[in-house]
Each structure stands twice: as C-alpha cells, then as structure tokens.
N, C-alpha and C positions, 0 to 999 in steps of 0.2 A: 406550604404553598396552597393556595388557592384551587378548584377545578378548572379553571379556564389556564392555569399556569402550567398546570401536570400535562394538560392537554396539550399544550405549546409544547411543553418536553417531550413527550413522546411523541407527535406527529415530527420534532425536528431529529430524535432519535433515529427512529423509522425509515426517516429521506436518508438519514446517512449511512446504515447498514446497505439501502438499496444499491446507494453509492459503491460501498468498500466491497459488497461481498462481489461486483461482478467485476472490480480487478483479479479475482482470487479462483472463481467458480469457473473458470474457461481453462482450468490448468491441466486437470484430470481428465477434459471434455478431447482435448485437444488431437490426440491419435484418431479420436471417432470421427471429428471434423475434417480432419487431413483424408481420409480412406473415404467419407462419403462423399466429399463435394473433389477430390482426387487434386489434392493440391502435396505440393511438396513440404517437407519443413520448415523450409525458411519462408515459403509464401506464408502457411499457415500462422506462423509467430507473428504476422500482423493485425490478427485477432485481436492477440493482448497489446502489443503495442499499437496499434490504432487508438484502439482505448484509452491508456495510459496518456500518448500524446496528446489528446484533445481533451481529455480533464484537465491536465497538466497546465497547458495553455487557458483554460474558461478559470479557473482556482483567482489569480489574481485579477479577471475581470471582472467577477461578480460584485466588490463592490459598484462598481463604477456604473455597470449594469442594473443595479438596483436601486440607487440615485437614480437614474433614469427613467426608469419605470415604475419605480414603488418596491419596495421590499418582498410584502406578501405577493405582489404579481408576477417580480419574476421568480421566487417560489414554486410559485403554484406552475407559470408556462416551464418551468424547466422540469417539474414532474411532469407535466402531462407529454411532454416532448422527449423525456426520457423513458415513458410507456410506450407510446408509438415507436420508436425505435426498438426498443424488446422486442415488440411483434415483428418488426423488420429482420430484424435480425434471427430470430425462431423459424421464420419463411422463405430466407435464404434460400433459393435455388445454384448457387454459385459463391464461391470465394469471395470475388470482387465485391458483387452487390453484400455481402457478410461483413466484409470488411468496411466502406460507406456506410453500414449500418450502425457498427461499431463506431467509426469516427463520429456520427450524429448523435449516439448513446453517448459519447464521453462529451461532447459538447453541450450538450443541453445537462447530464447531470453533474459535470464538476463544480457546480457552483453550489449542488444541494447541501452538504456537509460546510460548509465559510459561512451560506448564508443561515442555514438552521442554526447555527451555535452562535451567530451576530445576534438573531431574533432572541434565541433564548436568553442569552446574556441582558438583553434590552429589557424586558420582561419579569424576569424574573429575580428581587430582591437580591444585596450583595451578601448579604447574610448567607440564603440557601440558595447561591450560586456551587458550594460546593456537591450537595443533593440533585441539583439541574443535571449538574456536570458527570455524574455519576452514572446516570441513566443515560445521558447520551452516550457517554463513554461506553455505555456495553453494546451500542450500535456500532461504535470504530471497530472497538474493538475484535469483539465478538464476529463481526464481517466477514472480514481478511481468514480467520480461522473456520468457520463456518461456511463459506465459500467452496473449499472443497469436499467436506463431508455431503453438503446437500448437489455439489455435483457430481459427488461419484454416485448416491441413489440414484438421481436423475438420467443420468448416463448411460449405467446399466441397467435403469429400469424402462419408461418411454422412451428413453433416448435423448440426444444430446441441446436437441429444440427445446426443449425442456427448461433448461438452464435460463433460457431467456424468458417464456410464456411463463414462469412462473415469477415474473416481476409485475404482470399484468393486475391480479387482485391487490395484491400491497399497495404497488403505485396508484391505483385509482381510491382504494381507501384511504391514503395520505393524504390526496389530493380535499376531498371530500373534508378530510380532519383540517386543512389547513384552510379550508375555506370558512368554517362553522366558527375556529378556535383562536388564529391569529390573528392580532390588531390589523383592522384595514389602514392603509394606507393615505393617509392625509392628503389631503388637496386645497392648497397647491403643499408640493413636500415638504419644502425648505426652502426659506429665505436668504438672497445673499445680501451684500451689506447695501446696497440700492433697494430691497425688498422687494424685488422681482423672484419668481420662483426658479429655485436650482436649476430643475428639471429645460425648465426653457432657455436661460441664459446661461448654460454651462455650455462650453464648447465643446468640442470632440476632440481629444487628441488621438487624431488618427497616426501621427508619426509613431506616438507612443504604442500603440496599439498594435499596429504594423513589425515594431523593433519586437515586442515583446513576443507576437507571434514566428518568428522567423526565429528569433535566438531559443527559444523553449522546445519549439517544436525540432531546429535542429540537433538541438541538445539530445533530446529524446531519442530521436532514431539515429543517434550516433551510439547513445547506449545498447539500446534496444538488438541495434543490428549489425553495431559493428564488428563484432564476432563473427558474424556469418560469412562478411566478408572478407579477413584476416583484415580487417581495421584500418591502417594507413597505406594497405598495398592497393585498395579502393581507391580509384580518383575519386569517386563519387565521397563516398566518407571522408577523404580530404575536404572535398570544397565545402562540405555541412560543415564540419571542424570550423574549418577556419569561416562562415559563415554565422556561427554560435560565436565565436571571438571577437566578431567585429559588434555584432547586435548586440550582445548579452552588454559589455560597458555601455557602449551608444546608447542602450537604451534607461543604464541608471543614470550616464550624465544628463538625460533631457529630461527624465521624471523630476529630477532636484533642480532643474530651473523653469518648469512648467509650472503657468500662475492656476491650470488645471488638471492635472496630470492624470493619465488611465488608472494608475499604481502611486496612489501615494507612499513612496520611500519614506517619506519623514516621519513614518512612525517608530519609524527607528531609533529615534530620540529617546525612545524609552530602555534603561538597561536590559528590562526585563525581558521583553519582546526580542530585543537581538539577542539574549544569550538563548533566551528560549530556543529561539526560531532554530538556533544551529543545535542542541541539541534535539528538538523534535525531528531535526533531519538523523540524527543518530539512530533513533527511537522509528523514525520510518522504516530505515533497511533494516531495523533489529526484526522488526514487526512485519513486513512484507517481505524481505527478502527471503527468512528463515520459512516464511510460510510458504514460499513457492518451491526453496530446496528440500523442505521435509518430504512431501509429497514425492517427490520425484524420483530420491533418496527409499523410500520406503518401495515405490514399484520395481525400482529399478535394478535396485541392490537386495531387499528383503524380499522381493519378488512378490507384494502385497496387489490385488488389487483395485481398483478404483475403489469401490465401496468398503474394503477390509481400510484402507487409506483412510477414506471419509471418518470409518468409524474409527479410526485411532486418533485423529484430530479432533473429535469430539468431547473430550473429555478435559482437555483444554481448553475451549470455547467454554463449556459448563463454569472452569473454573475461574475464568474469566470474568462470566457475566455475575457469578456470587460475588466474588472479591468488590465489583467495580459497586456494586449494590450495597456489603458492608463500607466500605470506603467512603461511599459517597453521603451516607449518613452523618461518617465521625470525621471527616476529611477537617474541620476545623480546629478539632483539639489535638492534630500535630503539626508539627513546624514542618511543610511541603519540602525542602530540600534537604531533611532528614529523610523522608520516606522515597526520594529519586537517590538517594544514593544508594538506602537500605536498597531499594529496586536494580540499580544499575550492577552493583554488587553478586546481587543474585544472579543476575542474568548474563555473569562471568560465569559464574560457577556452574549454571544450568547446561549455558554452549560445552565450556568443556565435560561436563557429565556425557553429552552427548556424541560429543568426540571418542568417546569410549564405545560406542554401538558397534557391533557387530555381526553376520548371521547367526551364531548360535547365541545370541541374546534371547530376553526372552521378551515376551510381548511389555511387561509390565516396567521392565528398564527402557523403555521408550515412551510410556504411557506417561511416568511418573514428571520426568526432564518435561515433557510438553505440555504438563498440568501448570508444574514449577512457570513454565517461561509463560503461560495464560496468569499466575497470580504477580511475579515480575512484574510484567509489563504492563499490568493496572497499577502496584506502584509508583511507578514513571510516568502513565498516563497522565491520569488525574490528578493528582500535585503538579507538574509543570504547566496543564492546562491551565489552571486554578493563577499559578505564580506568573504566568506569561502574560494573560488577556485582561485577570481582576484587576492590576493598577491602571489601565487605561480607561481614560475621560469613555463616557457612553457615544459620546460620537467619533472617537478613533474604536473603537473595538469592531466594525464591520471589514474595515481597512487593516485592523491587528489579526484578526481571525484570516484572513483571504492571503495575509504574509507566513500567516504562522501555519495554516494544513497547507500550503503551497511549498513550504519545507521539507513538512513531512514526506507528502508527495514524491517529492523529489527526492527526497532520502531514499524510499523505498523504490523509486525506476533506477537509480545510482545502486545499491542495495544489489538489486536482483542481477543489475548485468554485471558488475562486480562481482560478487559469487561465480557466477555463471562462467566467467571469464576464468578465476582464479581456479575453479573445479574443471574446466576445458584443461587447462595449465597442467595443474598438478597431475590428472589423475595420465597425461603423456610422459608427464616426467619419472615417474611412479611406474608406470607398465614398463618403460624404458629401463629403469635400476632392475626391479623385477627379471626382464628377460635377459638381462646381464650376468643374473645370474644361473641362470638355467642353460650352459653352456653343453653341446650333445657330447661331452665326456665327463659329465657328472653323472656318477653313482649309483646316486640319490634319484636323478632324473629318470638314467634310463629305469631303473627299478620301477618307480611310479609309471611311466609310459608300460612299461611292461605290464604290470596287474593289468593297468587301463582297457589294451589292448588283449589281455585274457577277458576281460571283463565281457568287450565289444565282441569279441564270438572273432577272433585275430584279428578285427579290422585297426591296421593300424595309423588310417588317415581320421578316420574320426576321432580316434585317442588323442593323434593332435591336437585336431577340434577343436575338442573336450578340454582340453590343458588349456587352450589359449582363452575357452571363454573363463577358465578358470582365476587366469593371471588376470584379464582383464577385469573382473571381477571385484578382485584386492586391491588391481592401481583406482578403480573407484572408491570401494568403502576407504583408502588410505585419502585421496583428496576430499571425500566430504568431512573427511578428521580434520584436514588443513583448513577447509572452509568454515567446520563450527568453531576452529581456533581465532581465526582472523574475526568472526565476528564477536566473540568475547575480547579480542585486544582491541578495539575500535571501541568500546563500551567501558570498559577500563579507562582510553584515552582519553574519555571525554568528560569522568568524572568529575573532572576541577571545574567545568563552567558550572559546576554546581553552586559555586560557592559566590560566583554573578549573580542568582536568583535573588529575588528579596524577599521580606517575612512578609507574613500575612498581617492586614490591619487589624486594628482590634476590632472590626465591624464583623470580622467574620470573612471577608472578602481577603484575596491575598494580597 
C-alpha cells in the first residue's frame, strides 16, 4: 500500500475504536455514575442504552447520508460532532443532560465504523483489502475489550469524566488525518441516468427513514430495558413490542419498492452479504455481550476491582491486536471459511473453559480463556469481513458495509440483554434449588451455622447473613456457567452458514 492508503487505514481504524470502545468503557464507570449524579439503576442503564440506540439507528443511515453529503464530509462532521458530545457528556451536571448527551454521542458516531471501512474498501486495492482489513480489525476489535480496561484506570484514577474527555485528543487528531489523507469528495457526486447530480435529485425517503427509526429504536429499548421492567407486564414495553412489529416489516416492504430508498435491502442479492450479515450478528453478542458479562462477572463474583478488571481484560485486547496484525498480512493464502470455523470452533471451547471459573481459580485460568476468545474472534473477524463485502461491485459496498456492522450491532444489544436476562433467570432459579436444600434440620447446616456463629463472637443473625450472601454467591457464579454455556451453543449453531460463504477470488479479494 501506498502512504496516502496506510493513512486512510489508520485514520478509518481510529474512528472505529473511538466508536466501539465507548459502547464498552461506561460499564465499569457505571456504580460511580449512579452515586455522583444520584440516579437509580435502571435510570442510570440509559447511559448505555442511549448509546447503543442511536448508533443502532445512524448504522443504516450513513449510506444514505453520505450520498448526500460527500463521503469524506460526513466523515469528518460525524467526528467532530462526536467530540463535542464527549465533552458534553464529561460535563454532565445531571443524568438527563448525560443521557442527551449520549444519544447525540451515538448519533453522530454510529456511522464512523460503515463509513470508515466503505472508504477503505474504495481505496484501497482488492489484492491488500485483506492487510486494510486487518488493521482496521484491531480498531473493532480491540475496542469492545479495551473499553473497560481503560475505564477502570480512568474511573479510579481522575474519575469517571474521564472516560469521555479522553475521546477529545484522538477525535480531533482523526479528524485532522482525515482531512490531509482521504479522497475529497467530487463535485457534483454522482450522476443519475438524466445526468443530474445524485445529491440534488435524489429524494428523501422520509417514510423510510421514519419506519426505520421507530422499529430500531423500539427494538432497542425493548432490549435494553425490558428486564427492568419484568417485560410484558409493562404496558409501556407492550406497545414498543408491538410498535417494532408493525415498523420493522413496514419498513423492508417499502425499502424493496422504493425507486430511492433510505436502506437499500437489495443488497441482499448477494449470498455472501446475507449469510454474512447473520452470522456477524452471532459474532456481535459473542464479542459484546461476553465483554460486558466478564467484567461484571469478575467484580461481582471474584470480587475484582475496576482496574484489577481492566487489567485482566488486557491481555486479551493485546492478543487480539497481534493475531489481527499476523492475520491480516497472510489472510490470502487461506480459504476464509476454513479459518471462521477453525475460529467459531474455538470459541466453543473457550466459553465452555470459562464455564469452569470459579473463586478459588486462579488468576491465570481466566487470563488464558480471555486471551483464547481475543485470538478466536480475529478468526471470525477478519475472514468473514473479507468473504462478506470483497464480492460486491465498489458502489454496493457503502450500502454492504451499513447492512453488515448494522448486524453486528445488533447482534451485540440482542447479545447483552439476552445474557442479561438468562443470568437474571438462572442465577433465581439456582438460589432457589440451593436454599431448598438447606432445610433448618440439616445436620450439615446447623453444624456450619454453628462455627459461623462461634466464629461471629455468638452473633447468630449475622451467621445468617453470612450464609445467605454465601448461597447467593453460588446461584451466581452457577448462572454465569449457564450463560458462558448458551453462548458457546449459539456459535456452534451457527457454524453451517459457514458453508454459504464463498471462496476468495484469485485476485486476492474474497
């Protein structure tokens, strides 16, 4: 590659780590947040889902939006508008204004990551599309895992403002790179077959636009929050529900008969791209969802904190960005869906390893499974990237990219409240079998109350306590077993779209 091409890669790298890491970096932050701005839990979970929502929704606009604007402009206005929102959100005097801040954060950045790997695709030769992809890969990647290591320093060390003002230097240096480094945008853009420019004789589809934000966005915070409020006993969560059921069709049947549509569906046409798209939604909740329940799992149960967290997720991030780095050199001389399965494969076998964790584990049986699932999941990455976007024409690949991390995406908010949900579940059902058996004429029990209660100097209410944060304890680390199980059989189940993918050309491109 050329200098002016490395450079396109890395500035499009860069926008997308800014991206992914601040789904990930509010996770650890989130106790500090709640206690200084004195909000409850479930106000404060709007933090992240804010966030999530409004990338979620901008993901499939960004083509549409950059036909409109130019490529590199809206680029560039979506960094600089997701710095000022950093700052917004660092300055927060108040939940609500935190939260508004966040929704503007996810809206102006969800299109950095579709449009950065549109441009580099464009750019950059089909040959060393797999090298492009490689590097940017360790911005995805590495993101989501590195998210909370650098928010537990920040957390415990300046504090939790932190997390955001340090999007500041990055984002204005990207901005800076993409201004020096990517092709300006032609004028007029595109021609349509009247030879008029796109930009001025494309319509709006506002219907589309409209459907697409109402079904996304309720989708979202049906996820997000539906657990908080036990789910269908919410009226409110009812009418999202069935509000995402009317919109989300509505809105593919009008894409597929729109002579301009927000979301061109038809790129569907291509096998690749659909079977992609639905495993990178696999590869989303493998990748964000595990990375929100490690964390939580480790404070919660190992009784780690923040920064002991960060630092145990580091080591996987490391091994992440090395893999995606060899990978992305040789990524040609193998067949891409030999290496997503060699990867899907592993990443059975890593979940259930981790399934085995328990308190007297030792640090290194945790360290080891989370290095594993950082070289996995470059695997998976980077081959399916490669086998997903390389067969399409250069002018569907803006429109392929905006379907296919809009999957992901959603993989990983489906992902996390899945888990979330299924770890709520189990770890009641779990405490329940548990105290079933610890009936007050067992043996066994009274014996253990007994020490307990020598122990406590004869305080025999705190022994109780004691036992119950004990049992509660187990029906946890037992559910996060059930939760690293389910996500290794979900990865398993998905292996056969493997064999939908298609080989790579002899150009070098997949």
């Amino acid at each position: 590659m050329t200098p002016r091409q490395w450079a396109v890669v890395v500035t499009a790298a860069v926008a997308a780590m800014l991206e992914v890491i601040d789904v990930s970096i509010c996770n650890v932050a989130l106790p500090h947040i709640q206690s200084n701005l004195g909000a409850t839990l479930a106000e404060v979970g709007w933090v992240v889902t804010g966030y999530a929502m409004a990338s979620v929704v901008m993901i499939p606009l960004s083509e549409w939006l950059s036909e409109r604007f130019g490529q590199r402009t809206y680029f560039v206005f979506s960094l600089l508008g997701f710095t000022a929102a950093s700052v917004l959100c660092g300055l927060a005097p108040s939940l609500p204004w935190l939260v508004a801040a966040r929704l503007t954060q996810g809206l102006l950045g969800g299109g950095l990551m579709p449009k950065g790997q549109a441009i580099m695709f464009q750019v950059v030769p089909k040959a060393l599309q797999g090298m492009a992809q490689g590097v940017f890969g360790i911005g995805v990647l590495v993101g989501p895992v590195l998210g909370p290591t650098l928010g537990g320093f920040l957390t415990d060390g300046p504090g939790w403002r932190w997390i955001f003002f340090i999007n500041v230097p990055f984002g204005l240096l990207t901005v800076l790179m993409a201004l020096a480094f990517m092709p300006p945008d032609p004028d007029p853009a595109w021609a349509d077959a009247a030879g008029q420019p796109l930009r001025a004789s494309r319509a709006v589809d506002w219907t589309g636009i409209l459907l697409l934000v109402a079904g996304l966005a309720s989708l979202q915070v049906v996820l997000e929050q539906g657990r908080q409020y036990d789910w269908f006993a919410s009226a409110w969560i009812r009418q999202l529900s069935l509000l995402c059921a009317i919109a989300v069709p509505t809105f593919v049947w009008w894409e597929w008969r729109s002579p301009h549509p927000a979301v061109d569906l038809r790129v569907l046409r291509h096998r690749s791209l659909a079977a992609g798209s639905i495993f990178s939604m696999v590869l989303g909740m493998g990748l964000y969802g595990t990375v929100f329940v490690v964390p939580i799992f480790a404070q919660s149960v190992l009784h780690y904190t923040a920064t002991q967290t960060g630092l145990m997720m580091l080591p996987g991030a490391l091994a992440s960005a090395v893999t995606m780095g060899v990978l992305g050199k040789n990524a040609h001389r193998f067949d891409p869906r030999l290496l997503i399965l060699v990867g899907a494969a592993a990443m059975v076998a890593t979940m259930l390893n981790l399934a085995t964790i328990n308190p007297d584990s030792s640090d290194q049986s945790l360290y080891w499974p989370l290095i594993l699932r950082g070289v996995t999941t470059v695997m998976m990455f980077l081959p399916l990237s490669l086998a997903t976007l390389g067969p399409l024409p250069r002018e569907e690949v803006g429109a392929g990219s905006g379907f296919y991390n809009l999957t992901r995406q959603l993989g990983g908010s489906f992902g996390i409240a899945m888990l979330t949900v299924v770890l709520d579940h189990q770890q009641a059902v779990h405490r329940s079998q548990l105290v079933e058996h610890l009936a007050s004429t067992n043996p066994l029990l009274q014996q253990r109350l007994a020490g307990m209660t020598s122990w406590l100097d004869g305080h025999a209410n705190q022994a109780l306590e004691l036992l119950s944060l004990q049992v509660d304890r187990q029906a946890a680390l037992l559910a996060y077993a059930d939760v690293f199980r389910l996500v290794a059989l979900v990865f398993a189940l998905a292996i056969p779209l493997v064999l939908l993918l298609g080989k790579p050309s002899p150009q070098g491109a997949p």
